[in-house]
N, C-alpha and C positions, 0 to 999 in steps of 0.2 A: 425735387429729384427728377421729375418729368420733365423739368424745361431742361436739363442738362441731357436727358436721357435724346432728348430733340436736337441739341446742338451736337452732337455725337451724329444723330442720323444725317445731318447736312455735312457733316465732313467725308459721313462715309457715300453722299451722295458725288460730293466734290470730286472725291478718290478717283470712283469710277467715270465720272465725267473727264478726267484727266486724262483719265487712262485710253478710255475710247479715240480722244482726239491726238492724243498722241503720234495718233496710225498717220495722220495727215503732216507732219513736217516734212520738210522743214519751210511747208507755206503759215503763215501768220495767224489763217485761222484756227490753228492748233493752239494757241495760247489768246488769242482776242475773244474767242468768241466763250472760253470758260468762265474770262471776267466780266465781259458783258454780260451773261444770264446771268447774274446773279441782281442786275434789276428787275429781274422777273418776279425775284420772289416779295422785294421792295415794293413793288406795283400792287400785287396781291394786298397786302397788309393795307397801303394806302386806299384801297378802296374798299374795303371790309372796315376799318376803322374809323370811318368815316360815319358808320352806320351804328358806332358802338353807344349807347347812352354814357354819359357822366356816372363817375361811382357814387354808392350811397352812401359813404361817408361824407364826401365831395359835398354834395349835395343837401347834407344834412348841413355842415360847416357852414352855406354858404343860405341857409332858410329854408330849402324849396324840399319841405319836411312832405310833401304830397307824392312830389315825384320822386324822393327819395322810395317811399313807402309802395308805388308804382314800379318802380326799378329791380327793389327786393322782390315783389308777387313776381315778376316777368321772371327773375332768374330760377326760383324754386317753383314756378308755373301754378301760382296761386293768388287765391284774390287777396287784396292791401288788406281785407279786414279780417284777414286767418290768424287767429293767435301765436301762432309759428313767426309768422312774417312783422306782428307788431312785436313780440318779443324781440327780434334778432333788431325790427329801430331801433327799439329803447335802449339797447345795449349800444347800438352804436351812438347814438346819441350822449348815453352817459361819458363812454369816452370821449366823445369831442367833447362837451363840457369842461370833462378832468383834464384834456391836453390843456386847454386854456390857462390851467393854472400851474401849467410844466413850466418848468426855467427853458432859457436859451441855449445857445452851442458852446457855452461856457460850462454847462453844466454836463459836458462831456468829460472834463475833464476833473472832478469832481468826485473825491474816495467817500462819500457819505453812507447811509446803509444800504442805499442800493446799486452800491460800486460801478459805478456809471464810469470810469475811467479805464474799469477793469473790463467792463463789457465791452470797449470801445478797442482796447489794446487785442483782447481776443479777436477780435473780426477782422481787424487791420495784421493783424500776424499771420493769420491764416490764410486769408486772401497773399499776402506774398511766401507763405509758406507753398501753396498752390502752385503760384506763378514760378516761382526757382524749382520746383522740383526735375524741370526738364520737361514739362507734357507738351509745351507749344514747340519746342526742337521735334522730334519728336514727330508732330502733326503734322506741322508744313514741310519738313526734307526727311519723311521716312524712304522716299525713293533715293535721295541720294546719298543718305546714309548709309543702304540694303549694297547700293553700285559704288562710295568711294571706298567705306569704312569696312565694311565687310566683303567686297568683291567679287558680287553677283552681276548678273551681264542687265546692259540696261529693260530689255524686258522683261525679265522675272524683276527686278527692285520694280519696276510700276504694278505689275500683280501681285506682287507682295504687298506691296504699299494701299492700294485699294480691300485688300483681303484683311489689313491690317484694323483699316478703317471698317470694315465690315466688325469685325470680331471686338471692335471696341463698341460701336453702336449697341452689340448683342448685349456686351457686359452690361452697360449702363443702364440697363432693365433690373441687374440683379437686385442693386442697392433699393432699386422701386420698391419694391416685393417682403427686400428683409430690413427695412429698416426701422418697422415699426417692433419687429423682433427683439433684436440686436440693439438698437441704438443709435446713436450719428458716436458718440464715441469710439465703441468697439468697430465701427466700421472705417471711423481715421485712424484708430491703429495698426490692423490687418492691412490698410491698403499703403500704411507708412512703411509698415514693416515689407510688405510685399514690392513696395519700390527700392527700399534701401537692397533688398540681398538683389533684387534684378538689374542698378547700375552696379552692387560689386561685379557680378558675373559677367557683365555687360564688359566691363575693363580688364577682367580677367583673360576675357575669351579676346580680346583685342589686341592685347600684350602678345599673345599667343600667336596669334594670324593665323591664317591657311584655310582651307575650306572646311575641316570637322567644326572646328572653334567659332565660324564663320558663319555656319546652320544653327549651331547655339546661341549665336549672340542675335540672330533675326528672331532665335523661339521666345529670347528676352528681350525681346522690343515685343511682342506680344502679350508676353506677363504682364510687362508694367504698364500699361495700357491698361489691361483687366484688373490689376491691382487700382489702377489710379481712378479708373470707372466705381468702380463698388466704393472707396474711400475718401476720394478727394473731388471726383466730380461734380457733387451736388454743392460745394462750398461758394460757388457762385451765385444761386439761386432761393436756398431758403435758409443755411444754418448759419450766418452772420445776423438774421433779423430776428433767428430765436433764440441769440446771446444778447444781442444788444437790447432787447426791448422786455419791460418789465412786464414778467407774468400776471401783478396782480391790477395791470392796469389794464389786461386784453379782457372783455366777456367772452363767456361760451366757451372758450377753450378751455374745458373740464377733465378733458383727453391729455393735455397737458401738465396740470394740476394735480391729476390723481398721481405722479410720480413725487409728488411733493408732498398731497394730502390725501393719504389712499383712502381715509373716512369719509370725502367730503361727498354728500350726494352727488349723479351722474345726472345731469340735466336728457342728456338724448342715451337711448338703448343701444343695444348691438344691430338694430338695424336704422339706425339712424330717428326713430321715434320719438316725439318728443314727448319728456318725462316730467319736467319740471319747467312752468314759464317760467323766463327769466324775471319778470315782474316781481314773484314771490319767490327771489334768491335770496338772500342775505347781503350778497353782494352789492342787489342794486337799493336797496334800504340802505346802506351804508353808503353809498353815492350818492343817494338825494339827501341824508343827514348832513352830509360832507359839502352839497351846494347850498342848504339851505344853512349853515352855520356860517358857511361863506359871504352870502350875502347877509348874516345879522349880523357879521363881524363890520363890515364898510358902515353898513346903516347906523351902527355904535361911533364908528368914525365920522359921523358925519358927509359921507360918498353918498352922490345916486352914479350908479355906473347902470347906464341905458348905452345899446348899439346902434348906433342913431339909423343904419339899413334894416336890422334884422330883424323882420315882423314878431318872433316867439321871443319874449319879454326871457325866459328860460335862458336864452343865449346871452346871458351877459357878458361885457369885452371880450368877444369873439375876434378873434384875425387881426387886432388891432387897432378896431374901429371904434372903439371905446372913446366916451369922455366922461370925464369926472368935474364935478363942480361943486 
């Protein structure tokens, strides 16, 4: 919700940057030089990312279980040998293990018990439910919308339209704040609902013309905007990956779970404390039962499946690099 809540602030950066240079036509640097900065911001990123370590999953996947474990202390600002920081490996660990023995992109498509095709159609539908609602019309020609379709003079549709962008950046905070409340549900219905009556009135007041109908149908390019912020704007950023991915394969996300399992012990408190090492969860006993059954099962077959790179014997056919004989 925050990265969306960020792509909202660069529009309504954009707005006024347009707006400002406006004043300079009709010489060229009134529209050159709006698309030129925007390597400014590209340059930033390019040189800070540079600087970024490898993730620790990355890293656990790939052996380098030290600096994985180094990576962890650096980001929660504690030493590799904090029980906090070996907990949160081993869980990531167990999952790379268990992805290993995940099927392929076939298995996308696939109605088993854990509806992998179903999770797969949700994300893809809503991502272009997103997209056709009208938000990108909308973002890029709210000025010329405000000056053909409604018939405001061209400098109010550019103040409007930057103002527009302002008041949408503001909303995109709301959904921050209430979404742990509410839901991602009740927040795509509110904001479906609150888009559907803003394009009727939107057409209503169009059909209409004149200048009353005119200041209405710019108040509802505002709504839907705050509708579409609080409901549909974070569908880019994180609720496609918490449809598609199977809860009882993530660790630690307990936070998530107690909507499934309101009994199940709370590994961390309300201040983020930790309660419960992951070591002594159930969960991850049942992970290492589930590797280690794994590997009697081959041993039964007659398999040694060794990774002929991967120093920790633990990583069995990791990434492909397996061989069997």
């Amino acid at each position: 919700m925050v990265e969306g809540a960020l792509i909202t602030g660069g529009i309504c950066f954009s707005y006024w940057l347009d707006f400002g240079f406006s004043f300079l036509d009709p010489n060229s640097i009134a529209w050159r030089f709006p698309i030129g900065f925007q390597i400014f911001f590209a340059l930033i990123i390019l040189l800070f990312v540079l600087q970024l370590p490898e993730s620790p999953r990355w890293l656990v996947l790939k052996g380098k279980e030290d600096e994985a474990l180094s990576v962890l202390g650096a980001l929660s600002n504690l030493p590799s040998e904090d029980p906090y920081i070996w907990g949160e490996f081993q869980a990531i660990k167990d999952t790379v293990i268990e992805n290993q023995k995940a099927g392929g992109l076939k298995d996308l498509f696939t109605m088993g018990p854990d509806r992998h095709l179903h999770r797969t159609m949700l994300a893809y539908v809503n991502q272009m439910f997103q997209q056709i609602s009208g938000i990108n019309l909308i973002t890029y020609y709210a000025a010329t919308i405000y000056q053909n379709q409604i018939g405001l003079d061209p400098f109010t549709s550019r103040i409007l339209a930057a103002a527009n962008g302002t008041e949408y950046f503001a909303a995109s905070w709301i959904a921050v704040f209430t979404i742990e409340k509410f839901g991602r549900r009740q927040l795509m219905l509110f904001g479906a609902a609150g888009m559907s009556f803003s394009m009727v009135m939107l057409a209503i007041m169009d059909s209409i013309g004149g200048k009353g109908p005119g200041i209405v149908a710019a108040l509802f390019l505002f709504l839907f905007n705050t509708f579409f912020a609080i409901g549909w704007l974070g569908m880019t950023c994180g609720h496609e990956h918490a449809r598609c991915v199977r809860i009882d394969r993530i660790p630690d996300l307990h936070h998530i779970r107690s909507y499934i399992a309101k009994d199940e012990p709370q590994r961390y408190g309300k201040n983020g404390e930790l309660l419960i090492r992951y070591e002594e969860t159930e969960e991850h006993r049942q992970r290492q039962a589930s590797a280690v059954s794994t590997m009697g099962m081959e041993k039964l077959r007659g398999e040694q499946v060794d990774n002929v790179d991967h120093p920790n014997p633990d990583y069995s056919a990791e990434n492909g690099t397996a061989r069997t004989s």
